[in-house]
C-alpha positions as protocol buffer text, in pm:
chain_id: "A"
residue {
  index: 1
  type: UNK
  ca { x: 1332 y: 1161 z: -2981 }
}
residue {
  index: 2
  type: UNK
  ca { x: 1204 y: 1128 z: -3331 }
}
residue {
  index: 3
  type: UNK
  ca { x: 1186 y: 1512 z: -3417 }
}
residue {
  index: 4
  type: UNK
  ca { x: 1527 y: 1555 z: -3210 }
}
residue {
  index: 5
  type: UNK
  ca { x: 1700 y: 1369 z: -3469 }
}
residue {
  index: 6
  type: UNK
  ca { x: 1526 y: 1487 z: -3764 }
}
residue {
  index: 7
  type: UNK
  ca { x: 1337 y: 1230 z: -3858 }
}
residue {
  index: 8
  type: UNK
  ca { x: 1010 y: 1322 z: -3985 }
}
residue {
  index: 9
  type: UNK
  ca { x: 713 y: 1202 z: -3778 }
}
residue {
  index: 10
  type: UNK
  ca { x: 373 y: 1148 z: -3958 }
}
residue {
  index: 11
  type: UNK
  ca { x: 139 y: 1095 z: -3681 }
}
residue {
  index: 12
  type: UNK
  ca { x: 138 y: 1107 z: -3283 }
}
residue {
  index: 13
  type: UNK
  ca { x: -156 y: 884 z: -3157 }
}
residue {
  index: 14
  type: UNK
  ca { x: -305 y: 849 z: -2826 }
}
residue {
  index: 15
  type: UNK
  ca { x: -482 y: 486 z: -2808 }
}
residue {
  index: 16
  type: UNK
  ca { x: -499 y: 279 z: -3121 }
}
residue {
  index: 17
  type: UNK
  ca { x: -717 y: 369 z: -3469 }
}
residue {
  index: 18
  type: UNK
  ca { x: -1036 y: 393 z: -3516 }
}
residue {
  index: 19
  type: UNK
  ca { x: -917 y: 779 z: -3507 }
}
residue {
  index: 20
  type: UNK
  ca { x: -1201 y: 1002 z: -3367 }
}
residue {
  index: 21
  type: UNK
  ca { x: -996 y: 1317 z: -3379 }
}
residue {
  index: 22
  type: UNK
  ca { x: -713 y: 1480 z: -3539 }
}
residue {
  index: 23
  type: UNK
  ca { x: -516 y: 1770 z: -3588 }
}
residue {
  index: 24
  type: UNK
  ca { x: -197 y: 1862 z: -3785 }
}
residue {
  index: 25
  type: UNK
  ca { x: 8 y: 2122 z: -3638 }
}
residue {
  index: 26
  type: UNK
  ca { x: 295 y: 2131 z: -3874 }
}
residue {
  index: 27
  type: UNK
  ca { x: 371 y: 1813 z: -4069 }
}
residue {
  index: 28
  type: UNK
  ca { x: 257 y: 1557 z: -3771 }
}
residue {
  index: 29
  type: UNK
  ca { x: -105 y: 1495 z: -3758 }
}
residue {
  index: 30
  type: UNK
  ca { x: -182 y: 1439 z: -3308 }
}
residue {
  index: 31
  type: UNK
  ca { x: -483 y: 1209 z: -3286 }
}
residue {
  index: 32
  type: UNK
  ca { x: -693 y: 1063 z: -3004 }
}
residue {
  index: 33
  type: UNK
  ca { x: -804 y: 743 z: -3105 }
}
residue {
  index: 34
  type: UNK
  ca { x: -1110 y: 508 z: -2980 }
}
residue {
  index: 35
  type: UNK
  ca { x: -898 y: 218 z: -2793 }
}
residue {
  index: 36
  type: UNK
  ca { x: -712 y: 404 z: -2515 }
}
residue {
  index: 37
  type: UNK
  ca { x: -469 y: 112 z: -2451 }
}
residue {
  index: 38
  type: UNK
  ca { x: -139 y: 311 z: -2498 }
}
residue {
  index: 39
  type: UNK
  ca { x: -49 y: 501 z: -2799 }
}
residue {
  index: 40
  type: UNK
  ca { x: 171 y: 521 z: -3140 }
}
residue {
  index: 41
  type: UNK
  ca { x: 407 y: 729 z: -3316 }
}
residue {
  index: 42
  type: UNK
  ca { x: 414 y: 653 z: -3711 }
}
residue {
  index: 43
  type: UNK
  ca { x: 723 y: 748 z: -3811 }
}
residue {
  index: 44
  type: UNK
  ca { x: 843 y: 807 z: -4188 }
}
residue {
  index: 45
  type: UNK
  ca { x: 1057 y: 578 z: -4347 }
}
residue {
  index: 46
  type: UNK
  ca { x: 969 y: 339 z: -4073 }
}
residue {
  index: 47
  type: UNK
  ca { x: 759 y: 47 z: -4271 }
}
residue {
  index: 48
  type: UNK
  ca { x: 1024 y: 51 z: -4564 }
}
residue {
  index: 49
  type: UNK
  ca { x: 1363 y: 187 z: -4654 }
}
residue {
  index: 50
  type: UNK
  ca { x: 1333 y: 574 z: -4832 }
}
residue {
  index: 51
  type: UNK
  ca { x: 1584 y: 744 z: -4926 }
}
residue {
  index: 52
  type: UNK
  ca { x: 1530 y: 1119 z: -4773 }
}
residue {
  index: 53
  type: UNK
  ca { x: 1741 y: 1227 z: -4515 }
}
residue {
  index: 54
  type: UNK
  ca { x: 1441 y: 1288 z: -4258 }
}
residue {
  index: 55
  type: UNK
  ca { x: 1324 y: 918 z: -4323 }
}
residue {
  index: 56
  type: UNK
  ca { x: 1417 y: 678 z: -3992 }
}
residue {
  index: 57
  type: UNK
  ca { x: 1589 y: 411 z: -4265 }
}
residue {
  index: 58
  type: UNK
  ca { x: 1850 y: 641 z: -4311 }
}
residue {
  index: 59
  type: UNK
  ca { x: 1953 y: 739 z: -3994 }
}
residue {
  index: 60
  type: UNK
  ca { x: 2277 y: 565 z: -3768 }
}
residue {
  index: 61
  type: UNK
  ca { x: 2174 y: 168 z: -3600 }
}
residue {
  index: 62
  type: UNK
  ca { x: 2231 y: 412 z: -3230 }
}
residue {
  index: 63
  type: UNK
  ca { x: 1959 y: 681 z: -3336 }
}
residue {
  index: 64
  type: UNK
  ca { x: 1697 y: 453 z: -3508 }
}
residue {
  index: 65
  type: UNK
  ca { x: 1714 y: 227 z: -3136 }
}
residue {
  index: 66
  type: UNK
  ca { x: 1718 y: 547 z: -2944 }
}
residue {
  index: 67
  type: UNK
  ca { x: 1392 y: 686 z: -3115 }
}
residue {
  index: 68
  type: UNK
  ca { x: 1252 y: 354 z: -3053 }
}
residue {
  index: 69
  type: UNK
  ca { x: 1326 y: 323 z: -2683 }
}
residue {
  index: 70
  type: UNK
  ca { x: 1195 y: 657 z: -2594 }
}
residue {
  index: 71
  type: UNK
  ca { x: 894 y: 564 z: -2739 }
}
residue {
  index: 72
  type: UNK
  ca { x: 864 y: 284 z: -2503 }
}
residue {
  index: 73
  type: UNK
  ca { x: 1013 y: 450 z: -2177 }
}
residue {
  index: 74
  type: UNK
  ca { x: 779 y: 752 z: -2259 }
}
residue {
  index: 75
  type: UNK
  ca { x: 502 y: 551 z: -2227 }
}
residue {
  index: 76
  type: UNK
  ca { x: 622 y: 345 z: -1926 }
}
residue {
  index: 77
  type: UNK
  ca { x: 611 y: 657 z: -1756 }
}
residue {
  index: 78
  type: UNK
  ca { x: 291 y: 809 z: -1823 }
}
residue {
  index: 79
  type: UNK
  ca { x: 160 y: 487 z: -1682 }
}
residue {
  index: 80
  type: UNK
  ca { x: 326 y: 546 z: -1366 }
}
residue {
  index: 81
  type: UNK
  ca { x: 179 y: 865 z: -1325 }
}
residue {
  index: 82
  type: UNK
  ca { x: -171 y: 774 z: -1433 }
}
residue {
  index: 83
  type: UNK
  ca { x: -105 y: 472 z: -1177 }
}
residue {
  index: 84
  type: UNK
  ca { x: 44 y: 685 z: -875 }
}
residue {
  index: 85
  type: UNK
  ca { x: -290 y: 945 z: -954 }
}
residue {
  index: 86
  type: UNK
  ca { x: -515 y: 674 z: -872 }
}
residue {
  index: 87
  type: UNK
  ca { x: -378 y: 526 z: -605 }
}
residue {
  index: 88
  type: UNK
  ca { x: -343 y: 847 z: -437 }
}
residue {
  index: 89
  type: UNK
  ca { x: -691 y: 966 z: -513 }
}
residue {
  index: 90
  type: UNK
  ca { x: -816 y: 644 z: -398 }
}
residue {
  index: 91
  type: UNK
  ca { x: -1135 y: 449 z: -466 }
}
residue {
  index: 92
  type: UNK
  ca { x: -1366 y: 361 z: -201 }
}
residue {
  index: 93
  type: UNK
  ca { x: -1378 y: -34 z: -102 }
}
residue {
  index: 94
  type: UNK
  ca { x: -1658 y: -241 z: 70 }
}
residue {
  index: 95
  type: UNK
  ca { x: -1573 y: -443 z: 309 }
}
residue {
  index: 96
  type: UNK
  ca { x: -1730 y: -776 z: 440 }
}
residue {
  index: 97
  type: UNK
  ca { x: -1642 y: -759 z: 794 }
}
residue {
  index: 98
  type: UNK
  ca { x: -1393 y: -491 z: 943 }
}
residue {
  index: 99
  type: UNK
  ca { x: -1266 y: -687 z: 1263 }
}
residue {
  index: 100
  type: UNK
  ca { x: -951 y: -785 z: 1112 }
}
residue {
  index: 101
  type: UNK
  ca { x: -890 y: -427 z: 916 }
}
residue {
  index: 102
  type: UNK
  ca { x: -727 y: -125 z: 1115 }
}
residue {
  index: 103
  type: UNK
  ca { x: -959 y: 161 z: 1012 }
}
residue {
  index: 104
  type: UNK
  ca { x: -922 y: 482 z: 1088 }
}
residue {
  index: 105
  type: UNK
  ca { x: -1271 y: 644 z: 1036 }
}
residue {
  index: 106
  type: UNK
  ca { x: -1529 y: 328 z: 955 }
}
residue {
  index: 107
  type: UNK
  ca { x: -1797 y: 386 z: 894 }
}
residue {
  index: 108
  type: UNK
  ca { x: -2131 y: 245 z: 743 }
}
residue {
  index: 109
  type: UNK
  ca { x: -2212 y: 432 z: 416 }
}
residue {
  index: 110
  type: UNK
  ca { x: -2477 y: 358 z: 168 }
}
residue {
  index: 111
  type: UNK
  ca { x: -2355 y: 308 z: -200 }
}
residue {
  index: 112
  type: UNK
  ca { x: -2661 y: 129 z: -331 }
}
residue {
  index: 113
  type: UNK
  ca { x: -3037 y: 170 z: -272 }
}
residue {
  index: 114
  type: UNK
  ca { x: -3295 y: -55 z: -394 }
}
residue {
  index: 115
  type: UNK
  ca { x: -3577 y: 85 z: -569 }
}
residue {
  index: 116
  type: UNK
  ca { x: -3907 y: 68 z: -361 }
}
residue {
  index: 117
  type: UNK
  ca { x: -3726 y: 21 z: -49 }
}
residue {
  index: 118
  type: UNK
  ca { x: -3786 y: 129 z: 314 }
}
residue {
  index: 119
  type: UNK
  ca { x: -3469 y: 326 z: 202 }
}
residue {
  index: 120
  type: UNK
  ca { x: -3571 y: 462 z: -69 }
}
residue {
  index: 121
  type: UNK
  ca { x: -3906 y: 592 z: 94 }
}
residue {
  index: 122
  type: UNK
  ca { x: -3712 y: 708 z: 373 }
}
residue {
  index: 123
  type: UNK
  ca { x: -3472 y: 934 z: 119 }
}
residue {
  index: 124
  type: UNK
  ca { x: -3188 y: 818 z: 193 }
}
residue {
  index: 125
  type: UNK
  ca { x: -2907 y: 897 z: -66 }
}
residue {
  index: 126
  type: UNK
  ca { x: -2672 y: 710 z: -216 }
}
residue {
  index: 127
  type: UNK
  ca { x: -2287 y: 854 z: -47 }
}
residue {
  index: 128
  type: UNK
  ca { x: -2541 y: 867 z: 320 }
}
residue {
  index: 129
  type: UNK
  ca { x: -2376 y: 750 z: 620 }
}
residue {
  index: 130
  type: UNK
  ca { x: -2541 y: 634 z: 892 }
}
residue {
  index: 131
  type: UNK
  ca { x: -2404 y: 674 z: 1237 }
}
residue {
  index: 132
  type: UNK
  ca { x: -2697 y: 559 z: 1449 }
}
residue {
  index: 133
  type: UNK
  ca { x: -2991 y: 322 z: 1453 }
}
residue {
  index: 134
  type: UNK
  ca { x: -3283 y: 420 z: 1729 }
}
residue {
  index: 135
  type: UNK
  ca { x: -3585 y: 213 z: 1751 }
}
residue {
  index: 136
  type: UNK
  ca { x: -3930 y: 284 z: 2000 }
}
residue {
  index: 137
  type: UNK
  ca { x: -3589 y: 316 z: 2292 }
}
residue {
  index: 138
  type: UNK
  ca { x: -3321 y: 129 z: 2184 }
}
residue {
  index: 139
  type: UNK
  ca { x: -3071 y: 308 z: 2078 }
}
residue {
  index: 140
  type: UNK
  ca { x: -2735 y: 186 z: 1899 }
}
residue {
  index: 141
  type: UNK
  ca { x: -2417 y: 355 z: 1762 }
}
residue {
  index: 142
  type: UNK
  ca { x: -2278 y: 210 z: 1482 }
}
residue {
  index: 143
  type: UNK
  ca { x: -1951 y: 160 z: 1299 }
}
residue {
  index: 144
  type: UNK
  ca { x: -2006 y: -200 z: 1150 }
}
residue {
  index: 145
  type: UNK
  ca { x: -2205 y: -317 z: 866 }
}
residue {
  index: 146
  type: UNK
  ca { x: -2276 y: -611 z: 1076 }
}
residue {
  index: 147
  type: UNK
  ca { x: -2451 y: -395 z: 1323 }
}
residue {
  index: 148
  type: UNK
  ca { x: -2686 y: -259 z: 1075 }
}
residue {
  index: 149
  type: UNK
  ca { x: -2753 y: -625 z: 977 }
}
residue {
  index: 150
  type: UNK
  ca { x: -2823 y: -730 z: 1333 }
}
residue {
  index: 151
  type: UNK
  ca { x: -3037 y: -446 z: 1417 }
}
residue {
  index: 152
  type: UNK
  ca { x: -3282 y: -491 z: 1120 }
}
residue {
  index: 153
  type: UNK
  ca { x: -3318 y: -845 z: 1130 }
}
């Protein structure tokens, strides 16, 4: 909004300083900082009044709160989209006891192994999911953490 209204802009930061890169293209130096909690735009004239007619002092009450709320609603909806990303990728979620969930596909997979366990001599593999349990000629299908529980105890 800035640039649209000719108002000079000095930097375009992603996160908040320390910087740990930067390059100008132009006059506007476009940094990506070390604390990614949002961004910045340093604009000139901004801090104090200068009179240049590219400086944000000298420009109309309308355009300096214009510049200022796209800032804001720019950022508003980057977060949406990082937001809506994630939630529609998904992360997987462990779950104490399933009998009150409606799953779709459960199943029982391993996300941890301890070291110098059965498991672990056994190569199993973290992201493994096991479907059955057979011991001497019992045999049992599983879908329940519980079961796995039960069966080794």
């Amino acid at each position: 909004m800035a640039k649209k209204f000719g108002v000079r802009v000095e930097e375009f930061g992603l996160g908040f300083p320390p910087r740990l890169f930067g390059k100008k293209f132009g006059e506007t130096l476009y940094s990506i900082n070390l604390l990614p909690f949002g961004g910045f735009v340093k604009i000139y004239g901004q801090e104090e009044s200068v009179d240049n007619p590219r400086s944000f002092s000298t420009k109309p009450i309308y355009q300096r709160a214009l510049i200022v709320l796209g800032g804001v609603i720019s950022f508003w909806i980057i977060a949406a989209i990082l937001l809506s990303i994630v939630m529609a990728i998904g992360v997987p979620t462990m779950i104490e006891d399933e009998e009150n969930h409606n799953l779709i596909n459960p199943k029982v997979q391993i996300t941890a192994i301890v070291p110098d366990s059965p498991a672990e001599k056994a190569e199993l593999k973290i992201g493994d999911v096991i479907r059955k349990l057979k011991f001497q000629d019992e045999q049992l299908r599983i879908d329940k953490v519980g079961q796995v529980q039960e069966f080794t105890q």
